[in-house]
mmJSON file of the N, C-alpha and C atoms, coordinates in Angstrom:
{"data_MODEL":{"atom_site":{
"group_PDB":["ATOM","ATOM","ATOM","ATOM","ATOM","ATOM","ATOM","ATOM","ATOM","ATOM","ATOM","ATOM","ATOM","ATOM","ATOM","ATOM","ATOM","ATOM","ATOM","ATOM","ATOM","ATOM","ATOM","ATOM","ATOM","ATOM","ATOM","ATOM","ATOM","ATOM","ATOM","ATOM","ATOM","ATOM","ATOM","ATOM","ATOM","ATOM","ATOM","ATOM","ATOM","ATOM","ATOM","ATOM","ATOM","ATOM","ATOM","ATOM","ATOM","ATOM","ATOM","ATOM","ATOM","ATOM","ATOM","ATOM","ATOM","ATOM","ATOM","ATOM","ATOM","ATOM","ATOM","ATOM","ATOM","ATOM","ATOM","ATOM","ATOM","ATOM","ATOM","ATOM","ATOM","ATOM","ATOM","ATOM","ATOM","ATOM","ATOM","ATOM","ATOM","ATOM","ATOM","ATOM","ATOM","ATOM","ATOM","ATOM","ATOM","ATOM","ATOM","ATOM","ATOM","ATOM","ATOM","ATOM","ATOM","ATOM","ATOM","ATOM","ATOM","ATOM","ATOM","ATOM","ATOM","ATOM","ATOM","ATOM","ATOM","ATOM","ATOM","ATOM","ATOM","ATOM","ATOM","ATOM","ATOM","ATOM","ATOM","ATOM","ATOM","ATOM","ATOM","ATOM","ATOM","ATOM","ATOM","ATOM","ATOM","ATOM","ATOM","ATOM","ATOM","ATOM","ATOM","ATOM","ATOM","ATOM","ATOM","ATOM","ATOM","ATOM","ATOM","ATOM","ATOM","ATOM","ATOM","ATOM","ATOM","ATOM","ATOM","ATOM","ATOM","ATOM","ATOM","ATOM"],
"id":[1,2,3,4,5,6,7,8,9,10,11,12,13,14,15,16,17,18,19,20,21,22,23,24,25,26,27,28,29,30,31,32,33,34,35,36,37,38,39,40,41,42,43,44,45,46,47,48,49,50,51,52,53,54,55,56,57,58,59,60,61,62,63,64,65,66,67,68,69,70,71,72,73,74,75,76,77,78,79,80,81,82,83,84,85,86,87,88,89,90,91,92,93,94,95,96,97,98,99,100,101,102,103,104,105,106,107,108,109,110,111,112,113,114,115,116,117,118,119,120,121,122,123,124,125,126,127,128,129,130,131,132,133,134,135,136,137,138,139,140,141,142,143,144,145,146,147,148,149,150,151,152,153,154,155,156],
"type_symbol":["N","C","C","N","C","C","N","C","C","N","C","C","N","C","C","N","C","C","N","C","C","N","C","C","N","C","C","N","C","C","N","C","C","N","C","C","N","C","C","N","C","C","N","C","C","N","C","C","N","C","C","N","C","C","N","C","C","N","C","C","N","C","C","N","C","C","N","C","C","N","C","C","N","C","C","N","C","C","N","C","C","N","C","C","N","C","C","N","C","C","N","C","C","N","C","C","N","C","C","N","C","C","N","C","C","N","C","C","N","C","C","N","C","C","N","C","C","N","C","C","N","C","C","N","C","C","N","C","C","N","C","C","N","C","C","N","C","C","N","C","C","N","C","C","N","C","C","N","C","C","N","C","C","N","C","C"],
"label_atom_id":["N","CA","C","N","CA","C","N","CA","C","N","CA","C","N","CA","C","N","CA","C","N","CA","C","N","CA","C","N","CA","C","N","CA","C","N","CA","C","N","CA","C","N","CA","C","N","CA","C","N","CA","C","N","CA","C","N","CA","C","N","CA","C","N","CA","C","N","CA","C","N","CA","C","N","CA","C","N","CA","C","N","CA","C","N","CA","C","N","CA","C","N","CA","C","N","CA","C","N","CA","C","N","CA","C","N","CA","C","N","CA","C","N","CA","C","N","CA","C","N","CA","C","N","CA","C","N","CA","C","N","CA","C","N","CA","C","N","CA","C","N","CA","C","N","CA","C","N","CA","C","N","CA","C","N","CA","C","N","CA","C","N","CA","C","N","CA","C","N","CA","C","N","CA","C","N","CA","C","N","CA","C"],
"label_alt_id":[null,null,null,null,null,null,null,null,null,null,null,null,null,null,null,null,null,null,null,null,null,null,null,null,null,null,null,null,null,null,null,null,null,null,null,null,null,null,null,null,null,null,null,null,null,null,null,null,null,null,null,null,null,null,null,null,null,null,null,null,null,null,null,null,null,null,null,null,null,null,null,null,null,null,null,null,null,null,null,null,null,null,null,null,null,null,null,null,null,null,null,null,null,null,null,null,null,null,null,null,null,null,null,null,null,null,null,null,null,null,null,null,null,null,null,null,null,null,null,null,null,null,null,null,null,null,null,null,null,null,null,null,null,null,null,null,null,null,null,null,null,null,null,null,null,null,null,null,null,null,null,null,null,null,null,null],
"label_comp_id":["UNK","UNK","UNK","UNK","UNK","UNK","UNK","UNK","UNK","UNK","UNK","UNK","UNK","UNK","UNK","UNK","UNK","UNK","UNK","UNK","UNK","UNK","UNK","UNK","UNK","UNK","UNK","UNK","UNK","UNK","UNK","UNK","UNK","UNK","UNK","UNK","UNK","UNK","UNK","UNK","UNK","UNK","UNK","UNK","UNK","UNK","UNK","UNK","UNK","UNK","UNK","UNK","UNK","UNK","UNK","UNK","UNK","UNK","UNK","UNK","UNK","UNK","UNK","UNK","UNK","UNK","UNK","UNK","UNK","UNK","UNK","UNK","UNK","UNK","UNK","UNK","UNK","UNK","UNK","UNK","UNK","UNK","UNK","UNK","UNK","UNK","UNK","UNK","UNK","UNK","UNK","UNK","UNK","UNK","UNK","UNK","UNK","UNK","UNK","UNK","UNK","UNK","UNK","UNK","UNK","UNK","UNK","UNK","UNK","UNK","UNK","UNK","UNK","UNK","UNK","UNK","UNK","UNK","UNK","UNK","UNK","UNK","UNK","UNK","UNK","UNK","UNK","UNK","UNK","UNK","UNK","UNK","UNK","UNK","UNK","UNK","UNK","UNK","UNK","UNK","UNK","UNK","UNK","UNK","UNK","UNK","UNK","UNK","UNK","UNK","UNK","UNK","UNK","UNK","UNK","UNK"],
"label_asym_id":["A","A","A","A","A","A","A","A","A","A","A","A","A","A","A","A","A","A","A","A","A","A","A","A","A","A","A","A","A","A","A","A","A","A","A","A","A","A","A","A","A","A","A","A","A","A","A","A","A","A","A","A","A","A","A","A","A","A","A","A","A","A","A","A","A","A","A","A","A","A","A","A","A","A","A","A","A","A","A","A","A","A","A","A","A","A","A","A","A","A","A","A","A","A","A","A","A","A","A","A","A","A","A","A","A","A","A","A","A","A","A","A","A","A","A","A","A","A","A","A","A","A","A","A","A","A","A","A","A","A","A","A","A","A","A","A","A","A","A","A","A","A","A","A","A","A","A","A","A","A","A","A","A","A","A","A"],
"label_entity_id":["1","1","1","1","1","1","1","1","1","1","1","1","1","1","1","1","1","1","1","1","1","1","1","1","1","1","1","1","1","1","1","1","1","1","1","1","1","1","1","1","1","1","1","1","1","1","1","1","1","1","1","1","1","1","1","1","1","1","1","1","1","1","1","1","1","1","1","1","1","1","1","1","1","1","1","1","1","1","1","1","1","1","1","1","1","1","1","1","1","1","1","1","1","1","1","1","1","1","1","1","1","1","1","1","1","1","1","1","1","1","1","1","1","1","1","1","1","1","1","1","1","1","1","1","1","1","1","1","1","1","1","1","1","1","1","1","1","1","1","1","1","1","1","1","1","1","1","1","1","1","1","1","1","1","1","1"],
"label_seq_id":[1,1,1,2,2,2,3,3,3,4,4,4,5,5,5,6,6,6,7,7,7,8,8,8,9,9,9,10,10,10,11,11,11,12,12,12,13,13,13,14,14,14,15,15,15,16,16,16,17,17,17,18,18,18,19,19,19,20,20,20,21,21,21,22,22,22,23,23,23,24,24,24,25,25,25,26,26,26,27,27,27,28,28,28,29,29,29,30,30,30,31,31,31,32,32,32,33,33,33,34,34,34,35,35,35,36,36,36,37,37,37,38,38,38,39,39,39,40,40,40,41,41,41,42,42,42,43,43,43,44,44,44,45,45,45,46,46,46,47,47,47,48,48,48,49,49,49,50,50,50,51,51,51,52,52,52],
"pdbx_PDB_ins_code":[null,null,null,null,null,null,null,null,null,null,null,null,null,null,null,null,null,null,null,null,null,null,null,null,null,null,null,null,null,null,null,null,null,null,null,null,null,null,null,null,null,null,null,null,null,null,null,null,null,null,null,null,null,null,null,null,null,null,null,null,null,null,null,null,null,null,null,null,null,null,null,null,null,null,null,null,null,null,null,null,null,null,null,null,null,null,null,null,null,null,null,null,null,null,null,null,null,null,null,null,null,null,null,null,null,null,null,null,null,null,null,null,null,null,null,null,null,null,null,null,null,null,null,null,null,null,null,null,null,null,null,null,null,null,null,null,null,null,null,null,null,null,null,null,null,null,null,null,null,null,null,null,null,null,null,null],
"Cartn_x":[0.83,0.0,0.88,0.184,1.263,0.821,2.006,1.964,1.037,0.31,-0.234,0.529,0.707,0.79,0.141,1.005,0.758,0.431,-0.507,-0.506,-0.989,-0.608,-0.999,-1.829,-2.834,-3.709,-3.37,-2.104,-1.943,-2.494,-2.109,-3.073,-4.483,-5.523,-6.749,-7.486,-6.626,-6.649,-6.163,-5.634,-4.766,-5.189,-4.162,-5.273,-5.228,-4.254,-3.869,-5.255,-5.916,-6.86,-7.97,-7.67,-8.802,-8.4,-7.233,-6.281,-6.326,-6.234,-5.874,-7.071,-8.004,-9.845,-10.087,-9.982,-9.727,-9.102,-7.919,-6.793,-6.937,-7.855,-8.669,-9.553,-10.23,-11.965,-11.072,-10.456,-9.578,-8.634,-8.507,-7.461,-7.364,-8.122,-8.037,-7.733,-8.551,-8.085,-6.566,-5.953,-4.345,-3.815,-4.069,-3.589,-2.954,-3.261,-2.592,-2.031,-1.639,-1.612,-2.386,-3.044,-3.824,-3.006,-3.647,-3.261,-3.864,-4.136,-4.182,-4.32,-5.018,-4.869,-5.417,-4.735,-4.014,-4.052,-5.768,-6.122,-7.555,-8.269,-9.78,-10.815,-11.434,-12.013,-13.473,-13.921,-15.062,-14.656,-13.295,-13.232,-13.403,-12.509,-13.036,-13.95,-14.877,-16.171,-16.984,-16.599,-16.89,-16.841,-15.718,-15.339,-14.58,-14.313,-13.557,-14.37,-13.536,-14.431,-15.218,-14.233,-14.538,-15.439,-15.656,-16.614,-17.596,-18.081,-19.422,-20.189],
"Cartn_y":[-1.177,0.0,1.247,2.228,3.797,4.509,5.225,6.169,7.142,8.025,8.88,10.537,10.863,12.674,13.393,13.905,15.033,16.517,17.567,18.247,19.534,21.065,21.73,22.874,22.995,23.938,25.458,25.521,27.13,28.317,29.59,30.571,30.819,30.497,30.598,30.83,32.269,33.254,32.926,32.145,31.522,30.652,30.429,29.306,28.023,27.669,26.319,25.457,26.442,25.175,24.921,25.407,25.146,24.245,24.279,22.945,21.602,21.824,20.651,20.162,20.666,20.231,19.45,20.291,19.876,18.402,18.453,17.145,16.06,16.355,15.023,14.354,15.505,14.86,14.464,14.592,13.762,12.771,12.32,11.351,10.438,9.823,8.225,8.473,9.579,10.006,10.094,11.049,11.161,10.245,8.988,8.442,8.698,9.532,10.074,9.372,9.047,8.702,9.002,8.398,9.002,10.337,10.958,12.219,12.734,13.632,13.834,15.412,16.367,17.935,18.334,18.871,19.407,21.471,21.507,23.103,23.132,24.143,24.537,23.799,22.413,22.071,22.448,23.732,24.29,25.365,25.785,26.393,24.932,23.994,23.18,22.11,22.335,21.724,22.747,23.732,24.933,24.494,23.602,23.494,24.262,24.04,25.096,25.855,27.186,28.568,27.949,27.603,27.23,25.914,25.484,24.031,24.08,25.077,25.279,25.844],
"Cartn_z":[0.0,0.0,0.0,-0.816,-0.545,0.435,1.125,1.849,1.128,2.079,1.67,1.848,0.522,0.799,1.728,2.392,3.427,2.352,1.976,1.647,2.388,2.61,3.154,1.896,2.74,1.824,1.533,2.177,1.502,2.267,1.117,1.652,1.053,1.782,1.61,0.261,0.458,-0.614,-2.326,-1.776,-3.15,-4.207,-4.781,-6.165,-5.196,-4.408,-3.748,-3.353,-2.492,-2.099,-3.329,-4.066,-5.672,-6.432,-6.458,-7.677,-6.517,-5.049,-4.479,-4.174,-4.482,-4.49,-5.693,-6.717,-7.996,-8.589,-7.864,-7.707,-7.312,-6.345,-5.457,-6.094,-6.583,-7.608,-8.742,-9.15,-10.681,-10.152,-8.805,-8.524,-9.446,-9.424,-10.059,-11.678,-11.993,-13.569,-13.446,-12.474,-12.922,-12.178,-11.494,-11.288,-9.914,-9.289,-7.82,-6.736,-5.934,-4.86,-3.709,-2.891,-1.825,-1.045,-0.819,-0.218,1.081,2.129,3.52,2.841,2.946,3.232,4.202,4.973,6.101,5.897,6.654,6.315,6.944,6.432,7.463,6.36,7.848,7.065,6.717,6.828,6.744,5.107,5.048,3.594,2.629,3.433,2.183,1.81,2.829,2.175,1.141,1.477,0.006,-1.167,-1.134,-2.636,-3.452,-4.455,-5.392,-6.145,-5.913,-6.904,-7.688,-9.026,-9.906,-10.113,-9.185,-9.195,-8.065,-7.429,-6.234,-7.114],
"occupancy":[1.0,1.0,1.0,1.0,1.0,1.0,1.0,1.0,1.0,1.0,1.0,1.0,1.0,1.0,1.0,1.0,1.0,1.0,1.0,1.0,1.0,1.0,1.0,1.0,1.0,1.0,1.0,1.0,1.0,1.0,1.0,1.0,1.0,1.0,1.0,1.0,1.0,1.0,1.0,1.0,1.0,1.0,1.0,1.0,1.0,1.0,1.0,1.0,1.0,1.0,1.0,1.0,1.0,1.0,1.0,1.0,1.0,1.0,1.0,1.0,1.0,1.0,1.0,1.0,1.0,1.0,1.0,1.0,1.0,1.0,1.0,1.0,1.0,1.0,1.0,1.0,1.0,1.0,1.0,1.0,1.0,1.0,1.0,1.0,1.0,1.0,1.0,1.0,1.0,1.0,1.0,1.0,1.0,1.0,1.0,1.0,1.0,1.0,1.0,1.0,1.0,1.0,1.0,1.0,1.0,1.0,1.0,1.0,1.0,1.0,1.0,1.0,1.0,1.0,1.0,1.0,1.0,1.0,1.0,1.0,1.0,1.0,1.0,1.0,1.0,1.0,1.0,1.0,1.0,1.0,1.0,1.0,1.0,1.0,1.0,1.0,1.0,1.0,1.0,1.0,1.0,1.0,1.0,1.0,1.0,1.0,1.0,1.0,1.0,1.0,1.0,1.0,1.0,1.0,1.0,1.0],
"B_iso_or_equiv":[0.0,0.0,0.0,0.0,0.0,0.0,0.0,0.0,0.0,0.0,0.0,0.0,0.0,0.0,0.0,0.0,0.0,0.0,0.0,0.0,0.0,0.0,0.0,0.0,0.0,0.0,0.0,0.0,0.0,0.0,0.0,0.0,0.0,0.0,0.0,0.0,0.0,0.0,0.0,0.0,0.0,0.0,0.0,0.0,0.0,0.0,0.0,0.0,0.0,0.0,0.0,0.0,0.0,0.0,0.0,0.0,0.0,0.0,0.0,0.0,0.0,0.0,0.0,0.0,0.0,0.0,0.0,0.0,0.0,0.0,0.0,0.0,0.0,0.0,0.0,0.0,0.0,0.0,0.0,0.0,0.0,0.0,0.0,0.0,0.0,0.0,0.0,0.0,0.0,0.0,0.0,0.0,0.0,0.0,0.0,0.0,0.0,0.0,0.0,0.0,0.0,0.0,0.0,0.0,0.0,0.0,0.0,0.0,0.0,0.0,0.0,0.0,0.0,0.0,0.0,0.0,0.0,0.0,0.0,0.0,0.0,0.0,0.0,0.0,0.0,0.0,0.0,0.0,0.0,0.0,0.0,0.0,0.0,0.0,0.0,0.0,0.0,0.0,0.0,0.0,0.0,0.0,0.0,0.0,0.0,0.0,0.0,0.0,0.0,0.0,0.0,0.0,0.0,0.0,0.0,0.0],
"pdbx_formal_charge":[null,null,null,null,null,null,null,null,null,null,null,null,null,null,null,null,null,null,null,null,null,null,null,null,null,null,null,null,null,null,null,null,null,null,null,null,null,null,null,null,null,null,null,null,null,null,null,null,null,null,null,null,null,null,null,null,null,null,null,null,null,null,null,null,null,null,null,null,null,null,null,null,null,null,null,null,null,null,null,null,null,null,null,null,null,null,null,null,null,null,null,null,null,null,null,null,null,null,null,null,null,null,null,null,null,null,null,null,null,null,null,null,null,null,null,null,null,null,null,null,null,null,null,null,null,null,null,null,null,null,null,null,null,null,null,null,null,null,null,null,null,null,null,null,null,null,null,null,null,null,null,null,null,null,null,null],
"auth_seq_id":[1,1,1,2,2,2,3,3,3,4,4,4,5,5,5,6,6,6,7,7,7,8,8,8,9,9,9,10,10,10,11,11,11,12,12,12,13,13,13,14,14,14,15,15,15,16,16,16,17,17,17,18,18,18,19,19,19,20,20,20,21,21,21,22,22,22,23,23,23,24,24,24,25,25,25,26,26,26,27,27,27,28,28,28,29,29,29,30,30,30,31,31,31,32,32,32,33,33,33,34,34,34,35,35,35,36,36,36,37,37,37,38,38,38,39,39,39,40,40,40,41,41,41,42,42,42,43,43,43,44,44,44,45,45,45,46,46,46,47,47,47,48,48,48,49,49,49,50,50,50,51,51,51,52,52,52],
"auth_comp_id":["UNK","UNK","UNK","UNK","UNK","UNK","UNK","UNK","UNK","UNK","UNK","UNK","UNK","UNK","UNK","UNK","UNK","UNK","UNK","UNK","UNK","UNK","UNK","UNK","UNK","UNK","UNK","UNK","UNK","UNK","UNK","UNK","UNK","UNK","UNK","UNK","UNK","UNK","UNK","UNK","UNK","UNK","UNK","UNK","UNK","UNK","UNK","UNK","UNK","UNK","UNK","UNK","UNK","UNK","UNK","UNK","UNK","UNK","UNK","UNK","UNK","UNK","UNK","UNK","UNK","UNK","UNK","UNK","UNK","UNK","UNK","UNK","UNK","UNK","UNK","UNK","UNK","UNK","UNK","UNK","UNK","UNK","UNK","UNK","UNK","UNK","UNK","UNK","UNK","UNK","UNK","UNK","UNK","UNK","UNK","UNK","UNK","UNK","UNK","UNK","UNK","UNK","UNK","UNK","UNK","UNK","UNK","UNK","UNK","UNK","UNK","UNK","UNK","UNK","UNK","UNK","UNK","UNK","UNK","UNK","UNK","UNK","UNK","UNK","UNK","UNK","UNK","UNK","UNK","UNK","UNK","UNK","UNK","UNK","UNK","UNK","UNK","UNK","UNK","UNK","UNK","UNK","UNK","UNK","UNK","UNK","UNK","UNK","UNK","UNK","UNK","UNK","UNK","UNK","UNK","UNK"],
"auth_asym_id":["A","A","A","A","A","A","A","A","A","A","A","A","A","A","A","A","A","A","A","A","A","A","A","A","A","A","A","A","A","A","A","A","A","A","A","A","A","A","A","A","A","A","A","A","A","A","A","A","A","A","A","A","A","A","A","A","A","A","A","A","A","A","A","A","A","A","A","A","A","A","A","A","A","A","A","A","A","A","A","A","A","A","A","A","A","A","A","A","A","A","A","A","A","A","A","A","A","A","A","A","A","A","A","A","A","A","A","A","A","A","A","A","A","A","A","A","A","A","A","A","A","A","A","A","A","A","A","A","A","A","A","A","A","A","A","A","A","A","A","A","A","A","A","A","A","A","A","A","A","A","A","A","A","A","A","A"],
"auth_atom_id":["N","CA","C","N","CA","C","N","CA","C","N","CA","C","N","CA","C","N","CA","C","N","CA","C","N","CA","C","N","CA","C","N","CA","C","N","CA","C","N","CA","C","N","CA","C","N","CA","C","N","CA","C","N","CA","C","N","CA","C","N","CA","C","N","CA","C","N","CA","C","N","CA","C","N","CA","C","N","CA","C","N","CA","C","N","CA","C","N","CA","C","N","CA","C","N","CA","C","N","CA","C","N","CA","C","N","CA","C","N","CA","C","N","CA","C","N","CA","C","N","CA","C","N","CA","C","N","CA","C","N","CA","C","N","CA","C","N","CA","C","N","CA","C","N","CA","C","N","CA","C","N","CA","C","N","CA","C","N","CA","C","N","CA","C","N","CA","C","N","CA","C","N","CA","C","N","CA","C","N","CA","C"],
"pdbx_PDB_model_num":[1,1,1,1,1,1,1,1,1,1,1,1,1,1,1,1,1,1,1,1,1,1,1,1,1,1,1,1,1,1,1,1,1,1,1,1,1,1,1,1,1,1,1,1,1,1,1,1,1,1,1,1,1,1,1,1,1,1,1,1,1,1,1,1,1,1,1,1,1,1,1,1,1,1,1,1,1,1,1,1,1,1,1,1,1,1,1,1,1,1,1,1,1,1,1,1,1,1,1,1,1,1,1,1,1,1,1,1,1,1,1,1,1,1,1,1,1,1,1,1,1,1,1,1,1,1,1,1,1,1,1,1,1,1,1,1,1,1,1,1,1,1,1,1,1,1,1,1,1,1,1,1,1,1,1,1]
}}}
């Protein structure tokens, strides 16, 4: 089994927590590794800009 990525969500404000939202919902498409983000989890049940 793989370790999972530790990822931190950045500044809020930033594109970061939008691509790493983004990244998750396409895992299996790119093939990812499981991942962990590590940030507020009330921004990110928001979702991404671009996808709420």
């Amino acid at each position: 089994m793989e370790k999972p990525l530790a990822i931190s969500m950045g500044e809020p404000a930033g594109i970061g927590p939008d691509l790493i939202l983004q990244l998750y919902e396409n895992r299996t498409k790119h093939d990812l590794p499981p991942f962990c983000l590590f940030g507020n989890a009330d921004f990110c049940r928001r979702g991404p800009k671009g996808l709420a």
